[in-house]
BALOGU-314404 format. One record per residue (C-alpha): residue in one letter; z, x, y. Coordinates in nm, 4 decimals. Layout:
BEGIN
<'A',<Z,X,Y>>
...
% end
This chain:
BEGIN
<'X',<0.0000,0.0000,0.0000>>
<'X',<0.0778,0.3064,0.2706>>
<'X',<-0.2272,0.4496,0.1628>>
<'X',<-0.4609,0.1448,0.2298>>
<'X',<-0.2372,0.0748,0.5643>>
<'X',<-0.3610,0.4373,0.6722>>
<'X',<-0.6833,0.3618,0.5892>>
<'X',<-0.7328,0.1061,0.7523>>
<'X',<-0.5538,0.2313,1.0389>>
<'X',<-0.7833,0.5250,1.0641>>
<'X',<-1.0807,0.2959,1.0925>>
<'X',<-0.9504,0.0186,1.3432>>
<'X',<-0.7817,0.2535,1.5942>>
<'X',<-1.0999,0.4114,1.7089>>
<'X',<-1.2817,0.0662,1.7394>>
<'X',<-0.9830,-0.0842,1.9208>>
<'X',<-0.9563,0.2238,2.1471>>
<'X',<-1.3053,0.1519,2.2477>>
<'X',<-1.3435,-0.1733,2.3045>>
<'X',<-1.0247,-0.1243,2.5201>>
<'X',<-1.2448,0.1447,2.7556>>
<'X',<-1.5381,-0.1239,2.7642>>
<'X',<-1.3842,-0.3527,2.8877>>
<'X',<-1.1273,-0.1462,3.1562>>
<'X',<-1.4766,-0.0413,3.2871>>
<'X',<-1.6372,-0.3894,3.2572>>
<'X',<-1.3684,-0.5183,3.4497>>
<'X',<-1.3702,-0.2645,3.7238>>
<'X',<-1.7786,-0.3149,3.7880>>
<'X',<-1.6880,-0.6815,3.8235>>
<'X',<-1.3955,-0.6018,4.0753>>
<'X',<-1.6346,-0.3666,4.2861>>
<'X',<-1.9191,-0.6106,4.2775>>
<'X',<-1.6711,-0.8879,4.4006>>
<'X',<-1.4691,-0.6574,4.6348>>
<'X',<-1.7452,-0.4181,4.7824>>
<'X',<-1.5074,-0.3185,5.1286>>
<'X',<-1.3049,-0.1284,4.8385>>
<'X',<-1.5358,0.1389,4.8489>>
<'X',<-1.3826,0.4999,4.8470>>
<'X',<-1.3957,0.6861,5.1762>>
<'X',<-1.6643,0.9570,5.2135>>
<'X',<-1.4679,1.3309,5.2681>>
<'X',<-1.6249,1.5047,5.5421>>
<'X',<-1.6260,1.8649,5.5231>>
<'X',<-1.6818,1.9403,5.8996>>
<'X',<-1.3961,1.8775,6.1071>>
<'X',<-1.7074,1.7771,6.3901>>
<'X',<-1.7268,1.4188,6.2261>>
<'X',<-1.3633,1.3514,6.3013>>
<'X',<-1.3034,1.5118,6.6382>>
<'X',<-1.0710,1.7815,6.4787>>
<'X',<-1.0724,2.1578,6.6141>>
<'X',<-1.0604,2.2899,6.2882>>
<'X',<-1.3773,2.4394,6.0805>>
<'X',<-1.2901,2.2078,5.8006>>
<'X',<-1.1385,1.8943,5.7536>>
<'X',<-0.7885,1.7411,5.6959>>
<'X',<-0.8295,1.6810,5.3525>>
<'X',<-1.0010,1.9607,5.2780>>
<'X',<-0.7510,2.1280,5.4207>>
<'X',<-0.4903,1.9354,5.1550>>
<'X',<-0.7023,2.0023,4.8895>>
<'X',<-0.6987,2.3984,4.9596>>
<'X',<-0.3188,2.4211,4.9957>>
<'X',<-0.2758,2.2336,4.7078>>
<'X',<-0.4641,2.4605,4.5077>>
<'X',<-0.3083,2.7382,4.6575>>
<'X',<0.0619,2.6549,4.5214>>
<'X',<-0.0414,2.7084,4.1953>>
<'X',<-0.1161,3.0540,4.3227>>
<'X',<0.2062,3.0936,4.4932>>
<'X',<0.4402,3.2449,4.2535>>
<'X',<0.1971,3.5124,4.1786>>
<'X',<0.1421,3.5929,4.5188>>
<'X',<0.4816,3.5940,4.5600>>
<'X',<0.5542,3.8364,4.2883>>
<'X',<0.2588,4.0416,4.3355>>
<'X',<0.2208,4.1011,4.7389>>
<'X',<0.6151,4.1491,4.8269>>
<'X',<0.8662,4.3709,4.7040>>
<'X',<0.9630,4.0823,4.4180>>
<'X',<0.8364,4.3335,4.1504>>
<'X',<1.0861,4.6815,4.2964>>
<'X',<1.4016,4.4304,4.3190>>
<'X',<1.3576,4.2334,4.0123>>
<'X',<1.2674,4.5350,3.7715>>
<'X',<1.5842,4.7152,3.9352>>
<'X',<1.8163,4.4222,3.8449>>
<'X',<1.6732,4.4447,3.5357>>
<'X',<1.6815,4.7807,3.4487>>
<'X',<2.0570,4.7373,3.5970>>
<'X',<2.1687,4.4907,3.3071>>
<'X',<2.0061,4.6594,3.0094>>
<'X',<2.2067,5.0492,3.1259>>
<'X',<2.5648,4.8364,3.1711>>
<'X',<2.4707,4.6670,2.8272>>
<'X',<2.6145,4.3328,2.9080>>
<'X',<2.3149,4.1424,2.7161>>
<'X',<2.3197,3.8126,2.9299>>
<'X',<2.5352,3.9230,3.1762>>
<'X',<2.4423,3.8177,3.4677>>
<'X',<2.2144,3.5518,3.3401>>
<'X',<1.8507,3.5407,3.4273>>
<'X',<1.8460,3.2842,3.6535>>
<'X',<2.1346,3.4818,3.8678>>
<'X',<1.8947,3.7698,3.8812>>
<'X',<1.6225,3.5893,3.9800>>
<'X',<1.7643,3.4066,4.2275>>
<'X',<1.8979,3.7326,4.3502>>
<'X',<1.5753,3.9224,4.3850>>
<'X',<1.4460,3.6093,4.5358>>
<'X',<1.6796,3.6192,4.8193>>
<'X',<1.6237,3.9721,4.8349>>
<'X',<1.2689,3.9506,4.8478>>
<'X',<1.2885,3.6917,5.1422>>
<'X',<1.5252,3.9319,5.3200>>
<'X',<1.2803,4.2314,5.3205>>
<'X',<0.9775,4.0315,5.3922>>
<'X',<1.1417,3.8457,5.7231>>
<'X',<1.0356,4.1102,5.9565>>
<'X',<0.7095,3.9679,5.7994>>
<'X',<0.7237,3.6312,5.7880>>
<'X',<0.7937,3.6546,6.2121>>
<'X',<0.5263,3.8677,6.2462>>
<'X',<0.2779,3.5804,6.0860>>
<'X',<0.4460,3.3022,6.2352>>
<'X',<0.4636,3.4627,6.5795>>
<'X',<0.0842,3.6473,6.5754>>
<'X',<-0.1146,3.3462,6.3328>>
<'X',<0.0683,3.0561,6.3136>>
<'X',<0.1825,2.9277,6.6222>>
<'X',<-0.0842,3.0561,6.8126>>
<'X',<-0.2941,2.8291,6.5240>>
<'X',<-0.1036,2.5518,6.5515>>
<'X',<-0.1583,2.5129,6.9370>>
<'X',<-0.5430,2.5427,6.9077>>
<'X',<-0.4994,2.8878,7.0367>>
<'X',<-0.7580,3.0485,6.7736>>
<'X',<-0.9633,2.9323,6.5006>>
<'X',<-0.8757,2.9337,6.1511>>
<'X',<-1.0803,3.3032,6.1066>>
<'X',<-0.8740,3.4246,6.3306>>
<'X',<-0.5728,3.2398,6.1900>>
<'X',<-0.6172,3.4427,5.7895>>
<'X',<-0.6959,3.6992,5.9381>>
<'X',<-0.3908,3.7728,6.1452>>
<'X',<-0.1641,3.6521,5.8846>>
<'X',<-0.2947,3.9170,5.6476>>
<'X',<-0.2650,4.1985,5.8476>>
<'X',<0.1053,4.2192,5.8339>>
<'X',<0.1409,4.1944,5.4716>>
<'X',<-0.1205,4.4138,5.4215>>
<'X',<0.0369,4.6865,5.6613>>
<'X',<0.3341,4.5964,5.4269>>
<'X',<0.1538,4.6687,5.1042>>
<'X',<-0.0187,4.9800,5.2423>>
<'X',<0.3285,5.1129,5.3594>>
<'X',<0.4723,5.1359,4.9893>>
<'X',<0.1786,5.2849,4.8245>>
<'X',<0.1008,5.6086,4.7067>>
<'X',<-0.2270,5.7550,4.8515>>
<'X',<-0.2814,5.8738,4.4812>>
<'X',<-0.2479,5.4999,4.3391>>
<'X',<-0.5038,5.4615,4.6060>>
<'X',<-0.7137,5.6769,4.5134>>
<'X',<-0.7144,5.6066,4.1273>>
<'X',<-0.8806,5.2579,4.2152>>
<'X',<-1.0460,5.3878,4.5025>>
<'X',<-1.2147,5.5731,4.1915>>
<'X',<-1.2321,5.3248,3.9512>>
<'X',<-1.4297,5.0668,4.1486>>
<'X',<-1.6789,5.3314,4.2691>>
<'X',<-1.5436,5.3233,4.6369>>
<'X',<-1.6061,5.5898,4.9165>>
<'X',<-1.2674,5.7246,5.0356>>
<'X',<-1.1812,5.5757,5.3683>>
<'X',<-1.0133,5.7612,5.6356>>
<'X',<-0.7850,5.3973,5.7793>>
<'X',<-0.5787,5.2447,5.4961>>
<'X',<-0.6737,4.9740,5.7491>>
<'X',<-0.9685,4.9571,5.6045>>
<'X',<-0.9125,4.9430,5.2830>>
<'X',<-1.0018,4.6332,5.0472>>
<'X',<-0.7622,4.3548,4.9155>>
<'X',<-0.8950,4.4322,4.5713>>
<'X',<-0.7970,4.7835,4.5923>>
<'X',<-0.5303,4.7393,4.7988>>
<'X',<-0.3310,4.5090,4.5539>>
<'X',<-0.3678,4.6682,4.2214>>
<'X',<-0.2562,4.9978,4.3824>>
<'X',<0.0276,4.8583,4.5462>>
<'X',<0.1475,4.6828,4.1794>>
<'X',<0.1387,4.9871,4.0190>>
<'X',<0.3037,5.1967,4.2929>>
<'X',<0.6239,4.9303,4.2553>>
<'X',<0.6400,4.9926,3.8935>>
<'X',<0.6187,5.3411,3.9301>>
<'X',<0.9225,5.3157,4.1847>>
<'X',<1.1164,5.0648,3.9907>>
<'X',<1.1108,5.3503,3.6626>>
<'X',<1.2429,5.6198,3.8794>>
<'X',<1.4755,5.3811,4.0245>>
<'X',<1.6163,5.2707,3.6660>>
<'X',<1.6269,5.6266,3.5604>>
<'X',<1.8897,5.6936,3.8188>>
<'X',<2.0791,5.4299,3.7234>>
<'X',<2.0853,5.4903,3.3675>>
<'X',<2.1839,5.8321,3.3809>>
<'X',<2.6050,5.7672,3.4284>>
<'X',<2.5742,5.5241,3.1955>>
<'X',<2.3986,5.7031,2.9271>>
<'X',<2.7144,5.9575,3.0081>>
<'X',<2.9912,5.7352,2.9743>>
<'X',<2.7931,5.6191,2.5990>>
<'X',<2.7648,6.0013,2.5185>>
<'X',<3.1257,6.0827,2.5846>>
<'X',<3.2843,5.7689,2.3820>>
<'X',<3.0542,5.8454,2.1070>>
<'X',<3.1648,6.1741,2.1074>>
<'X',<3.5483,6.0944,2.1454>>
<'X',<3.5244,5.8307,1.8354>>
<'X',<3.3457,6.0384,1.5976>>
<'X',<3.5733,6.3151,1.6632>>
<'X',<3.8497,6.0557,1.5476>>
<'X',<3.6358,5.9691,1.2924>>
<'X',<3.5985,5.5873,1.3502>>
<'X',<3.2587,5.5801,1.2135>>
<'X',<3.2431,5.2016,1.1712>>
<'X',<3.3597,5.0944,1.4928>>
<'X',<3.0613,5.0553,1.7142>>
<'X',<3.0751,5.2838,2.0786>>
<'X',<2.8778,5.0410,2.2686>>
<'X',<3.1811,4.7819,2.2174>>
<'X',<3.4321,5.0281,2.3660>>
<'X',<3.2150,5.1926,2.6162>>
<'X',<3.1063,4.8907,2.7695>>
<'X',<3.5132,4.7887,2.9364>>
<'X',<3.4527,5.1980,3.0672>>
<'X',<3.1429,5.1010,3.2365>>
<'X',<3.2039,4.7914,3.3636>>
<'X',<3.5045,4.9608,3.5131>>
<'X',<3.3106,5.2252,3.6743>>
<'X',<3.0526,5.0027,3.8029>>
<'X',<3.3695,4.7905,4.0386>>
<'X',<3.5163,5.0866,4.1236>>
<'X',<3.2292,5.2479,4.3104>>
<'X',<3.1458,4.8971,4.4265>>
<'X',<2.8077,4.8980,4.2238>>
<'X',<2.6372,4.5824,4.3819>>
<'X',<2.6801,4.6996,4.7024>>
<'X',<2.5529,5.0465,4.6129>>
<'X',<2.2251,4.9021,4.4230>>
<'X',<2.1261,4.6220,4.6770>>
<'X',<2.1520,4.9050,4.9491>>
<'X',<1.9739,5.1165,4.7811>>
<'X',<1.6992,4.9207,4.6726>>
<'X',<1.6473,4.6658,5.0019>>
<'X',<1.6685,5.0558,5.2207>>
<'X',<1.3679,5.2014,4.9683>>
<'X',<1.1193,5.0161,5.1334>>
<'X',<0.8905,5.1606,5.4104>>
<'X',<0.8586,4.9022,5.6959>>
<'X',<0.5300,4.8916,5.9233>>
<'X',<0.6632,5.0403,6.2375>>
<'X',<0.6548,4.7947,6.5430>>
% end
């Protein structure tokens, strides 16, 4: 009986499913034929048509933003100093050993903070060079991108290596240019990705080093004793947390980290 239920089911639900489509469209040709004022608007793409002072229109306009959220966290983690702060934190948790400790959503939110801290001298320049000068009809929207990519990409060009530069300057078959001005998003952003990682190693390095000491010497100190079953990461970890409050670690590393970046000079 379940098998000729299934059968049967397999056969019907397609036909039902269609007839249900024929007649959803059915009914809406009927509707539009007794309704035509429901027509859809026609989307203009010159702002000319609707008395605006921008190239494009409104919802053109809507439509591009929109798109461009779904770009946003990777812009976000790829164009500001997201990638030195986060990998730091990182690299932070896994020398101290404490696993989970601080979650991941406390270091996230963290380097999020921290990323909107270093980028304000930024954000002011865009919102006091493109923005507002945009929003009052000042300049057109050219002029508006324009401007508000300038300072990030003085930012990015700031706190990357000339031989990072170089390397894709190389790769993509590019003559050398004298202005980092000058040089392209496409080679600028790669470069300046790798540069952070780059920066973000030496940076964990330095914090794994006491660390990796304090593991060394309680090794040391229990097989001396002989405790060969009793694991050294377990008792090392108390010494290091200790070590990390009493040189007031948090302050040390945010310091550190937020003071490593090179800032377009005003």
């Amino acid at each position: 009986m379940n098998y000729r239920l299934k059968r049967i089911l397999t056969i019907c639900l397609p036909l039902i499913v269609l007839g249900v489509l024929f007649w959803f469209f059915s009914s809406a040709a009927e509707a539009q034929n007794a309704f035509p004022q429901l027509n859809m608007p026609n989307i203009s793409i010159d702002g000319k048509t609707a008395n605006e002072k921008q190239t494009f229109s409104t919802t053109l306009l809507l439509l591009g933003g929109l798109s461009m959220l779904s770009l946003a966290p990777y812009i976000l983690a790829m164009c500001t100093a997201f990638i030195r702060i986060v990998m730091t934190l990182s690299f932070l948790r896994s020398a101290m050993g404490t696993q989970q400790v601080p979650p991941t959503q406390v270091l996230m939110g963290l380097a999020l903070f921290l990323t909107m801290f270093v980028m304000a001298p930024v954000g002011e320049k865009i919102n006091n060079n493109a923005l507002q000068p945009y929003l009052s009809g000042k300049i057109k929207q050219a002029d508006f991108f324009e401007r508000a990519y300038k300072p990030i990409q003085e930012f990015m060009s700031y706190n990357t290596r000339d031989k990072d530069i170089e390397l894709f300057l190389n790769i993509g078959r590019v003559k050398k240019l004298k202005n980092r001005k000058n040089i392209p998003f496409y080679i600028l952003l790669p470069s300046f990705v790798l540069s952070e990682i780059k920066t973000s190693f030496q940076i964990g390095f330095l914090i794994y080093v006491p660390f990796l000491i304090i593991d060394m010497i309680v090794a040391s100190v229990l097989m001396s004793m002989g405790m060969f079953m009793l694991s050294p990461m377990s008792i090392s970890l108390p010494f290091k947390l200790l070590l990390f409050v009493l040189i007031d670690g948090w302050h040390l590393i945010v310091k550190g980290v937020v003071e490593s970046f090179n800032m377009p000079r005003t």
